[in-house]
LOZA-715475 format. One record per residue: residue in one letter; x, z, y of N, C-alpha, C, O in turn. Coordinates in pm, whole numbers, plus 50000, padded with zeros to 5 digits. Layout:
BEGIN
AXZYXZYXZYXZY/...
% end
This chain:
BEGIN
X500845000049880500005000050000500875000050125500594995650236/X501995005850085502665009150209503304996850285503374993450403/X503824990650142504904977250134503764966550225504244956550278/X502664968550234501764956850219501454959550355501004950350422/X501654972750415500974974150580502094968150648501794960850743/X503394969650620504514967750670504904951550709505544946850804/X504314946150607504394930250545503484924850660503834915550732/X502024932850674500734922650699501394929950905500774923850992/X502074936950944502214942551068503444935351153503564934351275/X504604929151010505394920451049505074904251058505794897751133/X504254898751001503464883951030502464889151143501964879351197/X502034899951195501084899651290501954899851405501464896451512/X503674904651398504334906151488504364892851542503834887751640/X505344887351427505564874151486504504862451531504854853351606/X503044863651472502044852051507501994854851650501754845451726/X502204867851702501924873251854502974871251963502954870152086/X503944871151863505674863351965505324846551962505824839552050/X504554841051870504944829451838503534824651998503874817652093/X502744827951989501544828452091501674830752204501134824452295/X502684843652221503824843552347504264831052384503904824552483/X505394826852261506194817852358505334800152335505774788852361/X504274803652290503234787952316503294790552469504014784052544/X502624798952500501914803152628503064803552757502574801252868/X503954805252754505004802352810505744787652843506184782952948/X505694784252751506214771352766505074762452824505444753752903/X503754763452796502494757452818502594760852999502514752653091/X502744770953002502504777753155503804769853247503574765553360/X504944768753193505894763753240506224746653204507314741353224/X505344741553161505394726553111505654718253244504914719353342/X506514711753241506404705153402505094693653390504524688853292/X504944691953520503694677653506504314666153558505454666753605/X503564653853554503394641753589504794635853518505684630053580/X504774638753359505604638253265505354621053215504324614253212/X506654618053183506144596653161505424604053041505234616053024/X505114593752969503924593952837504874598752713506094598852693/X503454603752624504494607752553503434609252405502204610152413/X503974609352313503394610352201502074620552179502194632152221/X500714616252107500064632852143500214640752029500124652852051/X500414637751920501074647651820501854658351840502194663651734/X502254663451938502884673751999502124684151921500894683451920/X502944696651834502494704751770502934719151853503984720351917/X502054727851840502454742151901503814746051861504194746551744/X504684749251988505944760551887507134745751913507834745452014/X507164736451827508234726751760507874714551856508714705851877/X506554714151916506804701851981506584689451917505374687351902/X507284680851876507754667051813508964665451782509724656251814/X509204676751701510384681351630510104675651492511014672951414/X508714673751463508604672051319508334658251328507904652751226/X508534650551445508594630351403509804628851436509994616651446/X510924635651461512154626751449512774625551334513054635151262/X513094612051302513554607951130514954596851237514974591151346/X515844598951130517244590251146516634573851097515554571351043/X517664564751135518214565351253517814567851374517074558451404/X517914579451511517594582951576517504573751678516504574451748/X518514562951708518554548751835516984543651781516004545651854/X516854537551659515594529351589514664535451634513984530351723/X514294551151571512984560851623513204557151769512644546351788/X513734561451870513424556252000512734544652028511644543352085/X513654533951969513614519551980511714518451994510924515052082/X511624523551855510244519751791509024528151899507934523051925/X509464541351953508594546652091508494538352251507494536752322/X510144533152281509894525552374508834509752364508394504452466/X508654505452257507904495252229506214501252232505184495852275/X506434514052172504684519952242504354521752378503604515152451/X505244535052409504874539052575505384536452670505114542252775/X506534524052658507564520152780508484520952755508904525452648/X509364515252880510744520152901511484534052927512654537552923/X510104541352960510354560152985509934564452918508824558952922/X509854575852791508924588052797509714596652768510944595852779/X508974607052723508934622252732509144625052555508484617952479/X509864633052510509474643052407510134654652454511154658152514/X508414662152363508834682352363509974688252214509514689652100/X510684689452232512254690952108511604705452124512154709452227/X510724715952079510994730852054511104736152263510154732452332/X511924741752312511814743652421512254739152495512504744352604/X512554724752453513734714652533512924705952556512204702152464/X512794699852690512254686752746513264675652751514134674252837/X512924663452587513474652352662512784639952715511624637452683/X513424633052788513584622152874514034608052811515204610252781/X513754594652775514174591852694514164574952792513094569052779/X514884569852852515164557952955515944544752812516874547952738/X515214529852809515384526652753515234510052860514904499052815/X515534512452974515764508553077517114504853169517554513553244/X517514496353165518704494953263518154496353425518964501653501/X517194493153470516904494053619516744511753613517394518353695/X515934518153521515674528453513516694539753539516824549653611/X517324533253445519104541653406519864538853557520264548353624/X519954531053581520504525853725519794539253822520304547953891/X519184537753807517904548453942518254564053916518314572554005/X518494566253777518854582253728520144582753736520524594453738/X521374571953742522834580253786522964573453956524094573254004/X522024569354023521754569954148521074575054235521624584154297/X520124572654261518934580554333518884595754303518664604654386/X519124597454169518604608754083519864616754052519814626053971/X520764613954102522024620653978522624630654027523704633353974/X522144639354141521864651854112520884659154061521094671054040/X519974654854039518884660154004519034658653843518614667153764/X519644647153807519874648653627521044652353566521434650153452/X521644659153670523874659453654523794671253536524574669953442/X522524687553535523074697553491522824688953316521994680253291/X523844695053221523414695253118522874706853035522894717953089/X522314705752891521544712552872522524724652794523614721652746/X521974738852788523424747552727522724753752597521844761952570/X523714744052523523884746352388524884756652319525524765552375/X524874754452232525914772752189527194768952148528194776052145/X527024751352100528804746552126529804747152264531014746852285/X528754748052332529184744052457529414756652519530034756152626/X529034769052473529564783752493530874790552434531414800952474/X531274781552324532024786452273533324775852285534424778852332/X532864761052225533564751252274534004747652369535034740952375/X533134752352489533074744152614533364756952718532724757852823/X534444767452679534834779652739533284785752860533064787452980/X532654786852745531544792152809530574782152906529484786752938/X530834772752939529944761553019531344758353142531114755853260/X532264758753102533094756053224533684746153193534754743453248/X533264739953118534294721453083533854716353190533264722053282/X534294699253173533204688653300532304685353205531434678753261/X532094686353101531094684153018530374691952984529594687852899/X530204706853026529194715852978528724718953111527494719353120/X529644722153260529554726353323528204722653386527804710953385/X527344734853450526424732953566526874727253701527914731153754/X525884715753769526044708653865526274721853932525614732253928/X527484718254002528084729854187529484728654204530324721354151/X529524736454280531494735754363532094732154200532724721854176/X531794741754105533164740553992533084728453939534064722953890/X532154724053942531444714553867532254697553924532934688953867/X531724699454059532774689254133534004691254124534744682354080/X534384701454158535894704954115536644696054012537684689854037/X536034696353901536414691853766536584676453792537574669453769/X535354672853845534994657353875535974656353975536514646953915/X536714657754079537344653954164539034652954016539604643953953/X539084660354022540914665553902540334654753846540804645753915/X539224646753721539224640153663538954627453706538844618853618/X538784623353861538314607253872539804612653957539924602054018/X540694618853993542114611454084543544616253961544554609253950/X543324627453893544274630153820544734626253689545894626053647/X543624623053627543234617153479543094603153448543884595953387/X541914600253501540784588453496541114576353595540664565053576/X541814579253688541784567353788542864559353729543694563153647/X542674544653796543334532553761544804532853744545414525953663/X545294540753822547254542753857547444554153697548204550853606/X546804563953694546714571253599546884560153438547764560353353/X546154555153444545514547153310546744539653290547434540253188/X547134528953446548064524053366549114526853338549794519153271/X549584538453377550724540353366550914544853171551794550953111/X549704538853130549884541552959549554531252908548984532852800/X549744513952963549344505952883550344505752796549854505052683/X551534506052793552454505152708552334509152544552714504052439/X551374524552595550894531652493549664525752417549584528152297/X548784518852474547874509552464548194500052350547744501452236/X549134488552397550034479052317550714482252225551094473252149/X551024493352203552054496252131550954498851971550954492651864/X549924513152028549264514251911547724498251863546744500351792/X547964488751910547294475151931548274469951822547944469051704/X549504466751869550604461751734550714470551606550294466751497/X551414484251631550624487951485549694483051417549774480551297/X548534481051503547554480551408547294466551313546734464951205/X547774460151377547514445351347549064444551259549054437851155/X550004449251288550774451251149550124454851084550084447550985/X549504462351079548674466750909547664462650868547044467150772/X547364453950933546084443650929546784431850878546014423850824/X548184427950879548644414050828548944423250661548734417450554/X549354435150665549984438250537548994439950422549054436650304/X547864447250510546844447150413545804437250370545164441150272/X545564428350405544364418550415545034405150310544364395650269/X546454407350283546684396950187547384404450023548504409050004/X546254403149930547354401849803547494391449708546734386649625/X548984388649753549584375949680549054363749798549264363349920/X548204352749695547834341849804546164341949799545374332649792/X545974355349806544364361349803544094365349947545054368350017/X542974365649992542494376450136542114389750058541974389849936/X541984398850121541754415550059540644413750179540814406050274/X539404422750160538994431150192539554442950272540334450150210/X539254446650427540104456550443538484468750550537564464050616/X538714480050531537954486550594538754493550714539524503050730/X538204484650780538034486350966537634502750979538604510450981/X536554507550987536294518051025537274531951045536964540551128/X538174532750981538934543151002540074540851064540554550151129/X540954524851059541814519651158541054521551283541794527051365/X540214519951319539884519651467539634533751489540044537051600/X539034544651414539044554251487540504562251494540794569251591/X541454560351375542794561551409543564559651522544404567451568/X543014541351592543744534651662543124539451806543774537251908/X541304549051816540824555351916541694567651928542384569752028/X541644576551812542364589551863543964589551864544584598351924/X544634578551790546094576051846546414575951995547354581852047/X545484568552055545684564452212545954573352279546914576152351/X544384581352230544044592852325545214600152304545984601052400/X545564606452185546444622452164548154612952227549064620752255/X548384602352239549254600552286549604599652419550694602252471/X548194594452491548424598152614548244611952694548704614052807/X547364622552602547504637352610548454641352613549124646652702/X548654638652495549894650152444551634643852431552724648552463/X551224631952370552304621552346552624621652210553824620352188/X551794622952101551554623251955551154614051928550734605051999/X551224615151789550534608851682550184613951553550974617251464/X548804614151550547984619451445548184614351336548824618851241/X547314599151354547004589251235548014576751159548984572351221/X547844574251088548424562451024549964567350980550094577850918/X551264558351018552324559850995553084565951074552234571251146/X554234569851121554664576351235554204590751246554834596851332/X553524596051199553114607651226553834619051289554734623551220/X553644624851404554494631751489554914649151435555894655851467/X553634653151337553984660651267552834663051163551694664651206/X553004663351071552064660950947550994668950947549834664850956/X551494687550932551544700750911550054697651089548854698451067/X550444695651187549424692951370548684683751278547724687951213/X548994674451270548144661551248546964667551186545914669051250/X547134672351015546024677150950544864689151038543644687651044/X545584699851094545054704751161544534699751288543544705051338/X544984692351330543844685851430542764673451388541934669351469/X542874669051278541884661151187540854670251195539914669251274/X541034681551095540174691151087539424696651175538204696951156/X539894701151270539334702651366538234695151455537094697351497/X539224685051462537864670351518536574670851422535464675451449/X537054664551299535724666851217534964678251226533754676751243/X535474690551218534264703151250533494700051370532264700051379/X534354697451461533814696651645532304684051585531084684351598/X532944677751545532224666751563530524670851442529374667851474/X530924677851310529904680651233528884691851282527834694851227/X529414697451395528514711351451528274707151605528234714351705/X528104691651591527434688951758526134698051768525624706251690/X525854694051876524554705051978523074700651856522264707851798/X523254686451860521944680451767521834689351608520794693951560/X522684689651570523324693951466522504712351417522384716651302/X522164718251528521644734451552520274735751552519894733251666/X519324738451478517534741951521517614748351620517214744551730/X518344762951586518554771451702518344766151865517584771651945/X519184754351893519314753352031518184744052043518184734852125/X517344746151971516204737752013514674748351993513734747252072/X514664757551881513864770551870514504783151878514524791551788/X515184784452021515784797051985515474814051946516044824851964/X513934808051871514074823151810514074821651663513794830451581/X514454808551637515564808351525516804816551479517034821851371/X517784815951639518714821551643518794838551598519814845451595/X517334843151562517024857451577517514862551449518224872451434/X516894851551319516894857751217518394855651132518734863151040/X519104845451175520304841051128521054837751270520554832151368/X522314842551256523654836851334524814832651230525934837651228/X524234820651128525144819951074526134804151180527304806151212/X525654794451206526114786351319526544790051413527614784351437/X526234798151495526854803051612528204812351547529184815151616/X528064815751424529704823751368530024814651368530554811851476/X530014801651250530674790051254531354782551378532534779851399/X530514780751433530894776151600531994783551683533024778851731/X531414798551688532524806051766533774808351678534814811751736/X533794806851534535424799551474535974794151524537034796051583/X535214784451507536064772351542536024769851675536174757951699/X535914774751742536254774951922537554781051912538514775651966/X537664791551850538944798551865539864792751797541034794651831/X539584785451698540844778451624541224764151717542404760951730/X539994755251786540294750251853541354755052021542414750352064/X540624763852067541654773952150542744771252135543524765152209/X542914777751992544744785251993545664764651970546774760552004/X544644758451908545484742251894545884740452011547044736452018/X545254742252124545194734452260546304745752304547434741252324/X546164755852316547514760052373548744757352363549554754452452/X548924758652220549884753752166550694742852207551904743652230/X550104734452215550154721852277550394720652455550884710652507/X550084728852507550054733652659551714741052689552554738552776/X551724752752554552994757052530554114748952519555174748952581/X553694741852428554894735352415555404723252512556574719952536/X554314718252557554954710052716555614718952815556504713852882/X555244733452836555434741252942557164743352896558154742952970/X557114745052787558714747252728559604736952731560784738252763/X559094727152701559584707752728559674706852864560044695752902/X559434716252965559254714253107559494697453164560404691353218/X557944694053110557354682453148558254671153126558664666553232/X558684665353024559434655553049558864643752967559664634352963/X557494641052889557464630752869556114621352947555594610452924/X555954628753017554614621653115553294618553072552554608853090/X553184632052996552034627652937550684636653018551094643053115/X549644637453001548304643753028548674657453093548794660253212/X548854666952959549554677453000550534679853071550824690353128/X551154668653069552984672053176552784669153286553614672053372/X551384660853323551114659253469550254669353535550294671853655/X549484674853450548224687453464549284700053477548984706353579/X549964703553436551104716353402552014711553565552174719753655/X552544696453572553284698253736552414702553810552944710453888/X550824701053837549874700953945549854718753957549884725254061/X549824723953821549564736953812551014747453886551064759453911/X551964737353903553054749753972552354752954110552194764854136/X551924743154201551774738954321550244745554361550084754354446/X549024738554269547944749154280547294756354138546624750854050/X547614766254146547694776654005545874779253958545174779253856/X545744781154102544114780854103543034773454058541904776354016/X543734762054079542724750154048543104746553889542194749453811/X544124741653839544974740153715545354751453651546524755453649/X544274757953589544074771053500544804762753324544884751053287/X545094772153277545424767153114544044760853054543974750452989/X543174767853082541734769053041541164756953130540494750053054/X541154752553231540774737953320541744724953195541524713253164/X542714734053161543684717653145543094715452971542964704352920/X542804728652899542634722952772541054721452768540614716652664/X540214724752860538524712552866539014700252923538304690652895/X540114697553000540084687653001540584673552886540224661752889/X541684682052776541754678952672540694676752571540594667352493/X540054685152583538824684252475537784669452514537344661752429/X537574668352662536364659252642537484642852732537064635052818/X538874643152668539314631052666538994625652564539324613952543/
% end
């Protein structure tokens, strides 16, 4: 009897939280929302029609309600532009008004609490980041001063594209997909750091694996990836993701220092990402934090 009051007092709890947060979100629904599916269920929203491939499911909504609509994700409002004039108008007209992103729990742990340029809330820090990354990083003088690096991992590749694609006086079959993302994150970690991860050459075997690893986690525990950050009173009954996550933030952490360290000890001499972020940092300490230079590593 006892077991059974306890049981029928804890489903009465939650039907009454769950009625709560209808009523909340209902009360707080914004209006004059583009169109949007009416299957919208209490609680989840239209959580329960998204099926992979996720581009297609869109595809197949913009052909109903337009080039705009709306879905309710749990307590997340999205927006869904399938529009180039549209898209044009939202990183113009609109792009403060659509700059904040949404804060997910990678992005707390990953994203040193929301202070990347990629997690960060639109304001001073926010620009901050954006100014260091369109004159220090990103701009044209910046870039080229790594085509070399460009060309270089371009010939690799196509060496191994002549070696592999012939056996004997046969064509082979060769799978593309992992040369190119090799020949993507070669670029990058070389113009970061001045490494090499992938393929031959490897700058150190022992880094390499560990930063494989790493990528792949980052990449298997994206934001989409969590119910939680979409019902967060999910998050109530389990934190087993958010442990996972805040791991691997810290294992990502201590990589990126490392790497920060060891340029600081190299006192800057091969011109790479870090060796230009680490000179800026003698001069203004303030602005070029360890913690500014490795978000900025992360979302190169």
């Amino acid at each position: 009897m006892e077991e059974a009051t306890i049981l029928y007092s804890s489903l009465s709890f939650l039907l009454l939280l769950f009625c709560l947060i209808f009523l909340f979100q209902s009360k707080n629904h914004p209006k004059n929302l583009p169109p949007s599916p009416p299957n919208s269920l209490p609680i989840i929203g239209h959580l329960h029609l998204l099926k992979p491939p996720i581009h297609r499911f869109y595809q197949t909504l913009s052909q109903k309600y337009g080039p705009i609509f709306s879905l309710k994700l749990g307590s997340r409002l999205l927006v869904v532009v399938s529009s180039s004039t549209l898209a044009e108008e939202c990183f113009t007209k609109n792009d403060i008004v659509l700059a904040n992103r949404p804060k997910l729990i990678i992005g707390k742990h990953l994203g040193y609490n929301y202070t990347t340029v990629g997690a960060a809330p639109y304001g001073d820090h926010w620009r901050n980041l954006r100014r260091i990354g369109a004159i220090e990083i990103f701009s044209s003088s910046r870039l080229n001063t790594f085509t070399s690096v460009r060309k270089d991992e371009i010939r690799r590749l196509l060496l191994k594209l002549s070696r592999d694609c012939h056996q004997g006086d046969q064509f082979a079959k060769v799978e593309m997909k992992s040369m190119l993302s090799g020949l993507t994150f070669n670029n990058i970690m070389r113009m970061v750091a001045g490494k090499r991860y992938y393929g031959d050459e490897v700058t150190n075997e022992a880094e390499a694996r560990e930063y494989k690893e790493l990528i792949t986690e980052a990449f298997k525990n994206g934001g989409a990836a969590n119910p939680g950050d979409f019902l967060p009173i999910l998050n109530w009954f389990g934190q087993g993701y958010e442990k996972k996550v805040k791991k691997l933030g810290k294992r990502m952490d201590g990589f990126l220092q490392k790497l920060i360290d060891e340029h600081r000890r190299q006192e800057n001499n091969n011109n790479s990402m870090i060796d230009h972020l680490l000179s800026l940092q003698k001069s203004e300490p303030h602005y070029y934090t360890d913690e500014i230079i490795k978000g900025f590593i992360l979302v190169s």
